[in-house]
C-alpha positions, 0 to 999 in steps of 0.5 A: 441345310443339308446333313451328311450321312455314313457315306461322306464318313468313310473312304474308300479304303475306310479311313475316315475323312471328315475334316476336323476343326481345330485343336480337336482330338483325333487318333493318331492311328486311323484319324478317327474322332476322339471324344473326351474321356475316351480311353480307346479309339472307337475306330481302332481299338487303339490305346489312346493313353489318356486317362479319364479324370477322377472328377469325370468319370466315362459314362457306363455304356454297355451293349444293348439289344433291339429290345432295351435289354443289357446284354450280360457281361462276357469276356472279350472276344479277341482276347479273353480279358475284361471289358470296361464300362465304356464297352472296351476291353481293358487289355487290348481295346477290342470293342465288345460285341453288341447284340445291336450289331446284328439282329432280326425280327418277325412278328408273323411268318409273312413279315421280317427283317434283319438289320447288320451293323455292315463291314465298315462300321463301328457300330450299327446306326439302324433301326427297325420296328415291325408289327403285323397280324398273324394271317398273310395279307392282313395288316403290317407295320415296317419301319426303318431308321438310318441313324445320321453318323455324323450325329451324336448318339444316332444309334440310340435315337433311331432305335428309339424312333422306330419303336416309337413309330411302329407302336403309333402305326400297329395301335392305329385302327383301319376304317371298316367303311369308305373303301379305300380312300378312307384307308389311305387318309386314314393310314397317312394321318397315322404315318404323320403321327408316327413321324412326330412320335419318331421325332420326338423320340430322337429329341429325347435321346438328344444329349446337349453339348458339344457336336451335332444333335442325334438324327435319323432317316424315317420310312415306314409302310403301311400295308392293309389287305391291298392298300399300300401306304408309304411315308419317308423323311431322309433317303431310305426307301420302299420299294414294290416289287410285283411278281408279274409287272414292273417294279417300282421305287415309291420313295423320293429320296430327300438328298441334295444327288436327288435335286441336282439331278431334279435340276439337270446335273448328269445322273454319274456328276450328281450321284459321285460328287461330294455331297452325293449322300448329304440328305437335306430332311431328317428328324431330329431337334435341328431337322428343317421340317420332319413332315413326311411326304407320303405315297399310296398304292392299290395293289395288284396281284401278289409280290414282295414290300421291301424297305431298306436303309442305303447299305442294301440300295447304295449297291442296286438301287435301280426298281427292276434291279432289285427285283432281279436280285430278290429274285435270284437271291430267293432261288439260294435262300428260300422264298421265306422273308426271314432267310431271305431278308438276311441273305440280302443283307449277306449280298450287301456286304459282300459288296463291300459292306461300307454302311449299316444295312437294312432289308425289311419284307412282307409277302403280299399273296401266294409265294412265287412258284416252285423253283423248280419252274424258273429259269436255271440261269442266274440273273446278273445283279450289278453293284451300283451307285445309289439312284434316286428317282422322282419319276413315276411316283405321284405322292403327298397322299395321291394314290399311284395307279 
């Protein structure tokens, strides 16, 4: 069983193209889906002219930030009119601006992240949740959901499961004795945990009827001094990315481009066929199986965690590829994760943007040296199509060497 994800969406030119079943309602400008009771098109803006019945009154859907909070009713932005209940404007069907569509987090100076609804999207699907101690190199949470945009209300349900998860990781308490295999049991029993507590949230946030069930991707990373833990459902990924050794991915994408390619099918067939972002794992009510699979690593010397939802990976994805375009980007944006977690999201988009994008950091050890010191040439950074690998990651709580 596999599930589609934003990807198979939208096209090339961005006109959706999902096939529709019969007698279903779409818009008759752009093609996109329309829901019952809607009075405008989410794709759009357009006036769809229906209107909504008195005995079915749209439900109130209004902006919401990271946190929960509603966000204050304002004019619209494009017009200056009224915005409706159902978070649309009343004159020319702009959609409202939500805090949801951008924003970041940084619980401690050596941890942050910034996540971006993208150029394409209607609204943003990701999600992420982050804890960690004050002092570098102490303890650190990062979470990152993908909400599955063929899924109904996938916005809500992995914002709901990234919290859910970081509050289960960050309440999680390290052994003080054992070394570092007690530390690495320890934080995978919690990153199963946390699983079940993100599945559960998407599961609460599942509205019955008609369409496909809430859903999301899961990868969260545990980091505690030197010990790295890692668990994933779905194809978001974490990579490490060292500053004087080899990168390396340390997820294996749960994608069907990822077992054809198991299976021998030519990276360029697998990774440009139809089905090339169906994921085959997820968490939701209808997910197959949301045990994660796990990865550790002891690490060696200081450089940079990033976990990243597919908008960042879809265009770099190979591991030595991202750490030259995090290298190059920090010689603009500063070596701070804040400014250059947002100036990566910024280089997604600039690449066309066609997904939600998400960009998660943690410094582990001394910054890099003074730019000052590094070479003056750009490093050439190429756009790519999305790369799974299975190589040279041994996982399921095994530690990699």
């Amino acid at each position: 069983m596999t599930r589609s994800t934003a990807a198979d969406e939208v096209g090339p030119d961005g006109a959706v193209a999902a096939s529709r079943a019969p007698g279903e309602l779409v818009c008759s400008s752009c093609g996109s889906h329309i829901a019952a009771g809607e009075r405008f098109c989410e794709g759009c803006g357009a006036d769809l002219g229906l209107p909504t019945p008195a005995n079915s009154p749209t439900p109130a859907v209004t902006p919401e930030g990271p946190a929960g909070a509603v966000a204050a009713a304002t004019p619209c932005h494009e017009c200056g009119g009224g915005v409706a209940d159902d978070g649309y404007c009343t004159v020319c069907g702009a959609a409202a601006i939500s805090a949801r569509n951008h924003y970041s987090e940084q619980p401690a100076p050596w941890v942050a992240a910034v996540c971006d609804r993208g150029l394409r999207h209607t609204r943003n699907e990701d999600a992420v949740a982050l804890a960690a101690s004050p002092e570098p190199g102490g303890h650190a949470v990062l979470v990152v959901c993908d909400g599955v945009s063929s899924s109904t209300a996938s916005d809500v349900a992995s914002l709901a499961a990234a919290g859910a998860a970081r509050d289960v990781l960050a309440a999680r308490r390290q052994p003080s004795t054992g070394g570092l295999a007690a530390v690495v049991a320890a934080s995978t029993k919690a990153l199963v945990l946390a699983t079940d507590a993100a599945n559960d949230a998407v599961i609460a946030n599942t509205t019955t009827g008609p369409g496909n069930p809430a859903s999301c991707t899961f990868v969260a990373a545990v980091l505690h001094g030197r010990e790295l833990t890692v668990g994933w459902v779905g194809d978001s990924r974490a990579y490490w990315l060292p500053d004087a050794s080899s990168a390396r991915v340390l997820t294996v994408d749960d994608s069907f481009a990822a077992e054809q390619m198991a299976q021998g099918v030519p990276r360029a067939a697998a990774e440009n066929g139809p089905q090339a972002h169906a994921i085959t794992r997820w968490l939701g009510i209808d997910a197959p199986d949301h045990t994660p699979r796990t990865a550790s690593l002891d690490l060696i010397g200081p450089g940079w965690l990033l976990v990243c939802s597919d908008g960042l990976w879809n265009y770099c994805s190979e591991p030595q590829d991202v750490a030259a375009l995090v290298t190059a980007t920090s010689r603009t944006a500063g070596s701070e994760p804040l400014p250059l977690a947002g100036a990566l999201v910024d280089w997604a988009n600039a690449q066309g943007g066609q997904d939600n994008i998400t960009v998660a950091l943690a410094r582990v050890g001394p910054g890099p040296a003074d730019r000052s010191a590094q070479p003056t040439q750009p490093i050439a950074v190429s756009a790519q199509q999305p790369t799974p690998h299975r190589e040279e990651v041994q996982h399921d709580g095994n530690i990699l060497s």
